[in-house]
C-alpha positions in Angstrom: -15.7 -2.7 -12.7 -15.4 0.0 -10.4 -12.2 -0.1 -7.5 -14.9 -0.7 -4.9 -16.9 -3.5 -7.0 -13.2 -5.3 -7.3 -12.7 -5.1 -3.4 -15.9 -6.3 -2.9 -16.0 -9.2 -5.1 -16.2 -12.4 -3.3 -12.9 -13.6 -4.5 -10.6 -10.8 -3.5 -12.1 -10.8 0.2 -11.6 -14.0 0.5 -8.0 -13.8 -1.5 -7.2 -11.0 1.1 -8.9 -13.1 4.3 -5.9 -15.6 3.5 -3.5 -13.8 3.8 -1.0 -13.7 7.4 2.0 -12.5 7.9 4.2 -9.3 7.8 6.5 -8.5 4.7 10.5 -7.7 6.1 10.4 -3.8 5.5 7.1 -3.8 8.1 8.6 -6.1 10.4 11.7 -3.9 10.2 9.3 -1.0 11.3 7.1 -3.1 13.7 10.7 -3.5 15.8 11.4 -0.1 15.1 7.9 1.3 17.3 7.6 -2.1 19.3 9.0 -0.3 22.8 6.3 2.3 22.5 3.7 0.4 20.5 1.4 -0.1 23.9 1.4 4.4 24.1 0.4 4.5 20.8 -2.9 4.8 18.3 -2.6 3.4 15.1 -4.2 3.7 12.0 -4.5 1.3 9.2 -5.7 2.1 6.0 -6.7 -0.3 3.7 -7.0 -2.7 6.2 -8.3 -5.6 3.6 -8.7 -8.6 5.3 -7.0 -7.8 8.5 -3.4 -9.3 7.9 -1.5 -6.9 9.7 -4.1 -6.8 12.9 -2.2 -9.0 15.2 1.1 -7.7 15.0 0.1 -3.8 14.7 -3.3 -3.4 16.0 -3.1 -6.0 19.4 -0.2 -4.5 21.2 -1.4 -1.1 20.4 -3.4 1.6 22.9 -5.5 2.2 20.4 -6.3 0.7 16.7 -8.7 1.8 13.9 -8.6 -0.1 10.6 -10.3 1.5 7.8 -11.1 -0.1 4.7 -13.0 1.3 1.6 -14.6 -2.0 0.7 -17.5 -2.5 3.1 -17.4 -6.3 3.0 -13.5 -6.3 3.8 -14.7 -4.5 6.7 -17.2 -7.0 7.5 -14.5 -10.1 7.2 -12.4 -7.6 9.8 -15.3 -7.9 12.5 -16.1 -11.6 12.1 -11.9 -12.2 12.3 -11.6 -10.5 15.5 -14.5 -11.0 17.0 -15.2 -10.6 20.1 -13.3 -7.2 18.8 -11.0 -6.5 21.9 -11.7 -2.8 23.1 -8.8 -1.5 21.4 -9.3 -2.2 18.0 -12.1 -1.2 16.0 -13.3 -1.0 12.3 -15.1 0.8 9.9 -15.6 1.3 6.4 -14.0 4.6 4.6 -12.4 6.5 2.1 -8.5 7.1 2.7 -9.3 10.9 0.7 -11.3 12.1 3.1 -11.1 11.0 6.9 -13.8 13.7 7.7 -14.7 11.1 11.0 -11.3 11.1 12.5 -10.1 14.0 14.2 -6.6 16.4 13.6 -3.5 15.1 15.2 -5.1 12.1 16.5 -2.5 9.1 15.4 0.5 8.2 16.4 1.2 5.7 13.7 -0.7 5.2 10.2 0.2 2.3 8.0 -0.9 1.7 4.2 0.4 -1.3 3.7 0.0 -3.7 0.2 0.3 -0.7 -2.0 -2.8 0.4 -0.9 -2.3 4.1 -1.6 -2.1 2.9 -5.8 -5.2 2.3 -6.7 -6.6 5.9 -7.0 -5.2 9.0 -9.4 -2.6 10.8 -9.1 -4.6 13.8 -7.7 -6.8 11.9 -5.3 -2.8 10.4 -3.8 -2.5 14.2 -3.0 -5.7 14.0 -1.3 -5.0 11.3 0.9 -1.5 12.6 1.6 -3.5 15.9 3.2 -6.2 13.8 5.4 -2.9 11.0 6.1 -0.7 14.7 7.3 -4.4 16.1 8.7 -4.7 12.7 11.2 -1.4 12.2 12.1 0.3 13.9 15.1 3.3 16.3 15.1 5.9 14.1 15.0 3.8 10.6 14.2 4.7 8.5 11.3 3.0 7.1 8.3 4.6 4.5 6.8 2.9 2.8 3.6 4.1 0.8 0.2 3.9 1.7 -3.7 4.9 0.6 -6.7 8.6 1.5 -8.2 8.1 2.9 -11.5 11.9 1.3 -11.8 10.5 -2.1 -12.1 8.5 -1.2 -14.9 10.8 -4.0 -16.9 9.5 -6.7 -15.8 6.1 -6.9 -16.2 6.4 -6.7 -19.8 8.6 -9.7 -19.8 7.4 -13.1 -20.6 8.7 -15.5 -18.4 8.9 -18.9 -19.8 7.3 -21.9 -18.5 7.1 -25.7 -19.7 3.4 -25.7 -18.3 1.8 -24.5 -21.8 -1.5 -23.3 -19.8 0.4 -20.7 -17.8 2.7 -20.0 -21.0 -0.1 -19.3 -23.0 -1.9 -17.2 -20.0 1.3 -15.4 -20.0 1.1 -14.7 -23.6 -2.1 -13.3 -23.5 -1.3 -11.1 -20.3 1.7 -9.5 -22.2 -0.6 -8.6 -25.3 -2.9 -7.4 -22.8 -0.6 -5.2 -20.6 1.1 -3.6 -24.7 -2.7 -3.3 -25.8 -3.8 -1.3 -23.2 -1.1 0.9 -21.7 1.3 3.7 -23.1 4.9 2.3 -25.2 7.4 1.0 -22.1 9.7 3.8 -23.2 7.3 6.3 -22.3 6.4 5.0 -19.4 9.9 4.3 -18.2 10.4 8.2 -19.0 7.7 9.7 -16.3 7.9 10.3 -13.3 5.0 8.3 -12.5 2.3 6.3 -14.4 -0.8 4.7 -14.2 -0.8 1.0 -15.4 -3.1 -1.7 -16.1 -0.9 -4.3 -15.1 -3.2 -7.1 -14.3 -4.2 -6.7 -11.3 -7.1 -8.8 -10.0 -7.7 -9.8 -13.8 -7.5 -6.5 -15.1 -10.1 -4.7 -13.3 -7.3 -2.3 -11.3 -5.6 0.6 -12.8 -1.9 0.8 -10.3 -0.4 3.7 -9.8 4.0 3.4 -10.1 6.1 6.0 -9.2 9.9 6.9 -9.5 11.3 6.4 -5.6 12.9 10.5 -6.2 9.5 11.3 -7.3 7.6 10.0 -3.9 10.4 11.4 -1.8 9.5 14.6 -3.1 6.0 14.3 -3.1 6.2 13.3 0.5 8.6 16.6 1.3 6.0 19.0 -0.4 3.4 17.1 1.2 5.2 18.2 4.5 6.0 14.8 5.9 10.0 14.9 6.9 12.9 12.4 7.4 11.8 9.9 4.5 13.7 6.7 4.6 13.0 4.2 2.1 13.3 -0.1 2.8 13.4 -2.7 -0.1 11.8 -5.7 0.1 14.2 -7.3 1.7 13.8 -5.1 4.9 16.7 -3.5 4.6 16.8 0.2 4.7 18.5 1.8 0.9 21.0 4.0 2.2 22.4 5.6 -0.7 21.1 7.9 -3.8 23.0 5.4 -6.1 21.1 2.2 -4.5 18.1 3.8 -4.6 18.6 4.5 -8.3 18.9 1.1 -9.1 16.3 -0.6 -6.8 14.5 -2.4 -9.1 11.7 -4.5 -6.2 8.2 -4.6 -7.5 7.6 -2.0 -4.9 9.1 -0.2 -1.8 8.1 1.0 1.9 8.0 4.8 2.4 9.4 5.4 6.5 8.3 8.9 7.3 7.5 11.8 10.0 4.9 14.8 10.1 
C-alpha cells in the first residue's frame, strides 16, 4: 500500500480527525510567535486532520494547510467549515510546492513527523521548496524521528493481557524480519524503518539529532535549536547525545 493509499484509508482519517491538542515543544513555539502571530502567514504541511488549526492557523493573518492525502483535505474543509477567510486548504505534495510563491511564509510547521514518511532524497527535496516558500528570516519548525531511540522499539514490553503480549510478539518478529540488524542501524546516521506504523504499511525515516542539524545547516536554514518532548529546549551537545524521546522538534531560521 502506497504512502497516499495509507493516508487515505478510512481509518487513518478518521484516526487523525480525533486527534486535539498541541504536544509541549509546539506549545513552547506557539508562545514563542504568539505576539506576532496575527502579522504572520503560516504554512502547515501535513496538515492531517487539522489538529493544530485552532491554535496556529486562527490567530494567524494568513493560513494554508497542505496535506498530500486528498481526503485528509476534505475532513479539513468539513472541520472548519464555514472556512474563516484566513485559513484555507488544499491538497499537495511537501516536494514540490510549485503553487505557492518564493518568500511567501512567515512560519511553516510539519508537525507529527510528517517530513518521515518519504526517502532520504525526496527530505532534501522538501527541505529546498520548505527554504524556497519561506521568507528571509521565517522559520520552519517541524518533528522527526531520533535515530537514538532506535532501542526501544525492538523491546518487548511485557503485559499480563496475553492478546496484547502476543500482538507484541508478533510485532517484534515483524520489526527483526523486515529491517536491517539493530547494530547497524544504531551505526548510521540515519535509517529507514518499518516500524509499524499504521500496521506496517509506512516505511519512517529516523535520523541521528547531529545528523539533521547538519542537514538543516547545508540546507541553508540557520540558528537550529532543538526541544524534547517535554517542551523543553536541549541546551547542550552532551544532552542532545543522550536524548533518547521517540522523536524531537527542529526550531529553525532561513
Amino acid at each position: 500500500m502506497s504512502n497516499q493509499s495509507t493516508y487515505n484509508s478510512e481509518k487513518v482519517v478518521k484516526e487523525y480527525c480525533s486527534l486535539d491538542g498541541l504536544q509541549e515543544p509546539e506549545k513552547t513555539i506557539l508562545k514563542h510567535i504568539e505576539p506576532k502571530l496575527s502579522q504572520m502567514r503560516i504554512l502547515d504541511l501535513g496538515v492531517g486532520g487539522g489538529r493544530t488549526t485552532p491554535y496556529f492557523g486562527f490567530p494567524a493573518k494568513e493560513y494554508v494547510g497542505v496535506d498530500y492525502s486528498p481526503k485528509m483535505v476534505q475532513s479539513c474543509l468539513e472541520r472548519f467549515s464555514p472556512l474563516p477567510k484566513n485559513i484555507s486548504f488544499f491538497q499537495g505534495d511537501a516536494r514540490s510546492l510549485s503553487s505557492l510563491r518564493d518568500s511567501s511564509f512567515d512560519f511553516i510547521l510539519f508537525s507529527f513527523n510528517g517530513i518521515d514518511y518519504s526517502s532520504h532524497q525526496d527530505r532534501l527535496l522538501t527541505l529546498q521548496e520548505i527554504k524556497r516558500v519561506c521568507r528571509s528570516k521565517g522559520n520552519f519548525f517541524f518533528s522527526t524521528h531520533n535515530l537514538q531511540a532506535v532501542d526501544k522499539l525492538f523491546i518487548i514490553q511485557k503485559t499480563l493481557n496475553p492478546a496484547k503480549m502476543l500482538w507484541r510478539v508478533f510485532r517484534n518478529y515483524f520489526l527483526r524480519l523486515n529491517n536491517q540488524k539493530l547494530t547497524k542501524i544504531k551505526q548510521s546516521e540515519y535509517s529507514i524503518i518499518n516500524d509499524g506504523a499504521h500496521n506496517f504499511n509506512l516505511k519512517t525515516h529516523y535520523i541521528s539529532p547531529k545528523f539533521q542539524i547538519n542537514e538543516l545547516k547545508e540546507a541553508e536554514f540557520s540558528n537550529v535549536k532543538v526541544y524534547g518532548l517535554n517542551g523543553q529546549k536541549i541546551v547542550s551537545a552532551e544532552e542532545l547525545d543522550s536524548n533518547t524521546d521517540g522523536w524531537l522538534y527542529y526550531f529553525c531560521q532561513r
